[in-house]
C-alpha positions as CSV (number, residue, x, y, z in Angstrom):
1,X,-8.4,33.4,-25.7
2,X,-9.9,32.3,-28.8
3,X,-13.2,33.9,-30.2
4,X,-16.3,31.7,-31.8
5,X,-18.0,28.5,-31.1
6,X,-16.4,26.1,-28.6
7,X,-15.8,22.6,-30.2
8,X,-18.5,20.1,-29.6
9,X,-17.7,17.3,-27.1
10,X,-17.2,14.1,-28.1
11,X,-17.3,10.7,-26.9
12,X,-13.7,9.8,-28.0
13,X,-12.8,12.8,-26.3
14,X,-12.8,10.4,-22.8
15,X,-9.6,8.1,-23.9
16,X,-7.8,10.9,-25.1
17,X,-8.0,12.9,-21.7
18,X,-7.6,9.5,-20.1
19,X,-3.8,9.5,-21.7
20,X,-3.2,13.2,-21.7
21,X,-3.5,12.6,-17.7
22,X,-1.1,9.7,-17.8
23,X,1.2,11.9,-19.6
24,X,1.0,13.9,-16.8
25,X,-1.3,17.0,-18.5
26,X,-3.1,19.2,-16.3
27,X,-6.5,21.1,-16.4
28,X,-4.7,24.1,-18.3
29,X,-2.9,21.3,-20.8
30,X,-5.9,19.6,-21.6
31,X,-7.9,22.6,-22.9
32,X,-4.5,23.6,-25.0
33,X,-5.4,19.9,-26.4
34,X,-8.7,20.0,-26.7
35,X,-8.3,23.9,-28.4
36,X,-11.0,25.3,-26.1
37,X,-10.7,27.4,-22.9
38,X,-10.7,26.3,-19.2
39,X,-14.3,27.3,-19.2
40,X,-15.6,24.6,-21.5
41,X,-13.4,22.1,-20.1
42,X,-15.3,22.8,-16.6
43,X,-18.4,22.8,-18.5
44,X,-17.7,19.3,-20.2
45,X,-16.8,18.1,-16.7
46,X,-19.9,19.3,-15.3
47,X,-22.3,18.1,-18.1
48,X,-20.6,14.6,-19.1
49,X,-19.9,12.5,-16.4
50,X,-17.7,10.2,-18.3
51,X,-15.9,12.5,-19.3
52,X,-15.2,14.0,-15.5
53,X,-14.8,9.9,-14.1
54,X,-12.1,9.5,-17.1
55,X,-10.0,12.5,-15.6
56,X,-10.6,11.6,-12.1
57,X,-9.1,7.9,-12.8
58,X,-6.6,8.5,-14.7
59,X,-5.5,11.2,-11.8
60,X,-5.9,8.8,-9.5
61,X,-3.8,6.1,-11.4
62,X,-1.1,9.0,-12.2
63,X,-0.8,9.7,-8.5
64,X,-0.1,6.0,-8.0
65,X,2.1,5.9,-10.1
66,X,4.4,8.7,-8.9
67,X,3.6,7.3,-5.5
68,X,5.8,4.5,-6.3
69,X,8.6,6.5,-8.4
70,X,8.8,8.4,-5.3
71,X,8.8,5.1,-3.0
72,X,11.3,3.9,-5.4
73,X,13.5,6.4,-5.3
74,X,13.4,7.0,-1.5
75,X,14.9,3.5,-1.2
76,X,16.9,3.0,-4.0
77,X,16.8,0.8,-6.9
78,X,18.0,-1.3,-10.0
79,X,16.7,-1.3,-14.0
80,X,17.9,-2.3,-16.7
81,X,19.9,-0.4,-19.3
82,X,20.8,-0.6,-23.1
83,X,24.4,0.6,-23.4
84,X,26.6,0.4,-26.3
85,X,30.3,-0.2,-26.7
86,X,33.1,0.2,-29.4
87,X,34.9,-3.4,-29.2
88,X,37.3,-3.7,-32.2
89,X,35.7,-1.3,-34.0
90,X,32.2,-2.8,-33.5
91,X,29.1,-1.5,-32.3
92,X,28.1,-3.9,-29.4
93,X,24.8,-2.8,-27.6
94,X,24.5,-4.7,-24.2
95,X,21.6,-4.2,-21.2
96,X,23.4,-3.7,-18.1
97,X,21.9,-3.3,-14.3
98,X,21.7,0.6,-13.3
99,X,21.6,0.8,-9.6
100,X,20.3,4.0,-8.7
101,X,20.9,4.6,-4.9
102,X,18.6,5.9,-1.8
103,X,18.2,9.3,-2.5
104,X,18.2,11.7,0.6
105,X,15.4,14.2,-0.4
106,X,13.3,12.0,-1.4
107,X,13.4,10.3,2.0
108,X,12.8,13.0,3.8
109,X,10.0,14.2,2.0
110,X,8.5,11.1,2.2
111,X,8.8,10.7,5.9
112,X,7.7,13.9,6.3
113,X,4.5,13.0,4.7
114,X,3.5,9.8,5.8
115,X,5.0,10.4,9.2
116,X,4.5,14.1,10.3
117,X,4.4,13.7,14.2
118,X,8.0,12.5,14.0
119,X,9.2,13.9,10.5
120,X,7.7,17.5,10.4
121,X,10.6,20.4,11.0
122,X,8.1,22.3,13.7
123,X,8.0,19.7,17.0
124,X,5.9,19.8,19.8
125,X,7.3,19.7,22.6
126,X,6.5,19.9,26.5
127,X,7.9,22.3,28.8
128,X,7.0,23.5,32.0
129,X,5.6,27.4,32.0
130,X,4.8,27.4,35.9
131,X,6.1,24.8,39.1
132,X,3.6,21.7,38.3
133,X,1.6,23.1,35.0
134,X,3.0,21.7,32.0
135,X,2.3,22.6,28.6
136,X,3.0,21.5,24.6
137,X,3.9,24.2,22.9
138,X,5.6,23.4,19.1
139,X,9.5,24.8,18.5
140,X,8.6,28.1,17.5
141,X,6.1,29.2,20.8
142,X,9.0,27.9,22.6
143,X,11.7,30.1,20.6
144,X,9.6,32.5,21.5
145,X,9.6,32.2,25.3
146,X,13.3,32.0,25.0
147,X,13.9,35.0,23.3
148,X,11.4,36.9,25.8
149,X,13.5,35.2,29.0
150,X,16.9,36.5,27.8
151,X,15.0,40.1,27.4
152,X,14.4,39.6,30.9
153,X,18.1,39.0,31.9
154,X,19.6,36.0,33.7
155,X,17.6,36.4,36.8
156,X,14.2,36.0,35.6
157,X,15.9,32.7,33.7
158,X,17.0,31.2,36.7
159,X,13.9,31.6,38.4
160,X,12.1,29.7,35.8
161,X,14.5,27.0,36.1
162,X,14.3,26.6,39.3
């Protein structure tokens, strides 16, 4: 950590962090930037409001923004490319249409997210512990149960399903 007085906030100092976030920096990235620890960082948060709103937004905007690369990507999609040939012995540079398909992982974390009751890998489901009391229990209570019924031996299984 470095030793003497911290450098003094200044105003300008709220567009630059306002980039650094759309960059992508993070708390740790921004005092690197700034050439002052965490500590002051907090402090200018906590003692220039402008200064905190211009992080927040820009968060908020970067978050959109991966929101949508993630959307994107989830479903697939087309840009627009510069690539160059070799025709006769001449450069040619000519945009071409990149189509990027769906990409699995990204669908699935996305469903998982937006759509937990149907996405998530533990599931709830219902089963009957006694004759006319039923229960949710999620996949692992339940992987439980099983495990204790074949401890039990095939009787005791048979009775339950019965």
């Amino acid at each position: 950590m470095k030793v003497g007085a911290p450098i003094k906030y200044r105003p300008e100092y709220c567009e630059q962090v306002k980039k650094l976030v759309m960059l992508g920096a993070i708390d740790t990235d921004i005092a690197a930037f700034f050439n002052v620890s965490l500590q002051t960082l907090y402090s200018w948060k906590n003692n220039y409001p402008e200064f905190l709103d211009a992080q927040t937004s820009s968060k908020e905007n970067y978050d959109r923004r991966i929101t949508r690369s993630l959307a994107e990507k989830a479903q697939g999609y087309k840009c627009l490319e510069s690539k160059v040939f070799n025709i006769g012995g001449e450069l040619v540079i000519k945009d071409v249409i990149k189509q990027y398909p769906p990409d699995t992982t990204a669908c699935i974390f996305w469903l998982k997210n937006r759509q937990p009751n149907e996405w998530r890998d533990v599931q709830e489901r219902a089963i009957t512990v006694n004759p006319g009391e039923e229960r949710v229990v999620d996949d692992i209570e339940l992987a439980k149960k099983i495990a204790y019924l074949l401890t039990q031996g095939v009787d005791q299984i048979n009775e339950v399903q019965h």
